[in-house]
N, C-alpha and C positions, 0 to 999 in steps of 0.2 A: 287703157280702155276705160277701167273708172274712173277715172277723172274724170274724159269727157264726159262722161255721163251724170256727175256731181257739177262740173261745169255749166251742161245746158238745163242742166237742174235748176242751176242758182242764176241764169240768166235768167231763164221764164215766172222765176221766182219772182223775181225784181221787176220782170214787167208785169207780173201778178202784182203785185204791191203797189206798182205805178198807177196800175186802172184802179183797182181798189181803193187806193187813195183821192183819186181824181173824183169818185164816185160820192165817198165818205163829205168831200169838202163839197161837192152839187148838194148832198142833201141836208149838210149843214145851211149853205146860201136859203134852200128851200127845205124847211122842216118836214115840211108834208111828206113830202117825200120818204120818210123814213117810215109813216104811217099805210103806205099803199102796198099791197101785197105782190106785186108784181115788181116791184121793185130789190124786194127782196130774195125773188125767184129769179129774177135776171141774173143779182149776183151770185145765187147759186150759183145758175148755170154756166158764169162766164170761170167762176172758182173750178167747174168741174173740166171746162172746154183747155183752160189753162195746162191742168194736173194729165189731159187726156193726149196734145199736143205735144208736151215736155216727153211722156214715154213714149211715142210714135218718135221721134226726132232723135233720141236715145236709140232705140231701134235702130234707124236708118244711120247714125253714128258706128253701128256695132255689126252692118254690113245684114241690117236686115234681119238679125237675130240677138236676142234678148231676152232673159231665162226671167223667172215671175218675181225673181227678188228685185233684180236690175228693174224692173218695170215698174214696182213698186215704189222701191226708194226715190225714182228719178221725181212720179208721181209724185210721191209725199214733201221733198224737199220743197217744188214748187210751190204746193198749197201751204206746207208750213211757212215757208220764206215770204209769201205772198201777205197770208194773216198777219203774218207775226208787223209784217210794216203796217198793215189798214190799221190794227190795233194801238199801234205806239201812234199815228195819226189820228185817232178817236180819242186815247187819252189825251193828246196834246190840247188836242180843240174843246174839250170837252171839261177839263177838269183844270187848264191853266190861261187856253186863252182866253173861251167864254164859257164859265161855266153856269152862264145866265140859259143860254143854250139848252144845257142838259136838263132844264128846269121846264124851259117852256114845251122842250119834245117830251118829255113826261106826262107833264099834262094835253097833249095834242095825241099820246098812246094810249093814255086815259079816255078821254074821248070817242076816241076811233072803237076802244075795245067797248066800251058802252052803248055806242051805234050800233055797232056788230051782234049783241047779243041781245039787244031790242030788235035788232031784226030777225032773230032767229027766235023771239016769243024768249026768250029765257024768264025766267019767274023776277020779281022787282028782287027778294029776298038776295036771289044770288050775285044780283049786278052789282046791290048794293054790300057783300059782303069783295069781291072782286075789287068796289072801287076801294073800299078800305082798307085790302091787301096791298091794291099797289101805291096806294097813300102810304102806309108807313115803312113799306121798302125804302131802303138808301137809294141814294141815287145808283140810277142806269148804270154808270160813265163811273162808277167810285173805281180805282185802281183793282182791287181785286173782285171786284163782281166782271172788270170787263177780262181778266185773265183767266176765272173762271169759265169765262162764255167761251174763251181761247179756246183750251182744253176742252169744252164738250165738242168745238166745233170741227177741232183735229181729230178727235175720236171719229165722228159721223164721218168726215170725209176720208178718212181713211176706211172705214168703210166701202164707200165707195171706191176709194183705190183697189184694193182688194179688188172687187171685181174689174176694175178696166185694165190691172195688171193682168187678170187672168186672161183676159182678149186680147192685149198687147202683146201678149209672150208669146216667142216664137224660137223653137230650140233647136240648135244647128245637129240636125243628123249627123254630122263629121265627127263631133264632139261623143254621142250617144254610144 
């Protein structure tokens, strides 16, 4: 029974990783694209609809019962196995095929963030200390700032798991 469950783990993983990378390479084609906020909340939510799918189907694997560990794991494999490809696909494109790329979305985040908080009246003082900061960051795309970003991003979502294991689970009275 855990296997399947590591199984349809690392199948939805994989197709986590498939959209996510389909995604990754559109907004390469189209840099803007990494600048629009909505864009960024889609992949949330499609990272979350993935993680949420994986322990339902886990579930119905296990005859419709599934304790908050099982639900969890199935959850997390997905979103980790998912990241863990969009990311080796960002490093790719970013740091060896073009890393002219990582340079112009830089400056095109630049921008956006400075429209952003001109629109919001921010004081000149702060915008200009903002553009400064992210002037002399490394690049986005450097090898360990984007592992880094891993790592906070498994955390948050696990988070998240956490609670949709707790709705997922469902515990066989037979067993209790």
């Amino acid at each position: 029974m855990e296997k399947s469950i590591k199984s349809i783990a690392t199948n939805y993983g994989l197709y986590l990783g498939i959209v996510l990378s389909l995604l990754t390479l559109l907004g390469y084609v189209n840099l803007d694209l990494f600048t629009k906020w909505w864009f960024g909340i889609g992949m949330l939510i499609i990272i979350i609809i993935f993680g949420i799918i994986s322990s339902m189907k886990s579930r119905g694997a296990l005859n419709g019962f599934i304790s908050y560990k099982q639900a969890f794991t199935s959850y997390f494999i997905t979103v980790a196995l998912g990241l863990a490809i969009s990311t080796v696909v960002s490093i790719l494109i970013f740091n060896f095929i073009d890393p002219d790329a990582a340079v112009a979305l830089k400056e095109k985040i630049l921008d956006s963030t400075v429209e952003m908080m001109r629109s919001f009246n921010a004081p000149e003082e702060a915008i200009a200390e903002t553009v400064e900061k992210m002037e002399a960051d490394e690049s986005m795309f450097a090898i360990g700032k984007v592992l880094q970003s891993l790592a906070f991003q498994l955390i948050g979502y696990s988070l998240v798991g956490l609670i949709v294991a707790l709705v997922v689970k469902k515990n066989n009275p037979d067993e209790a």
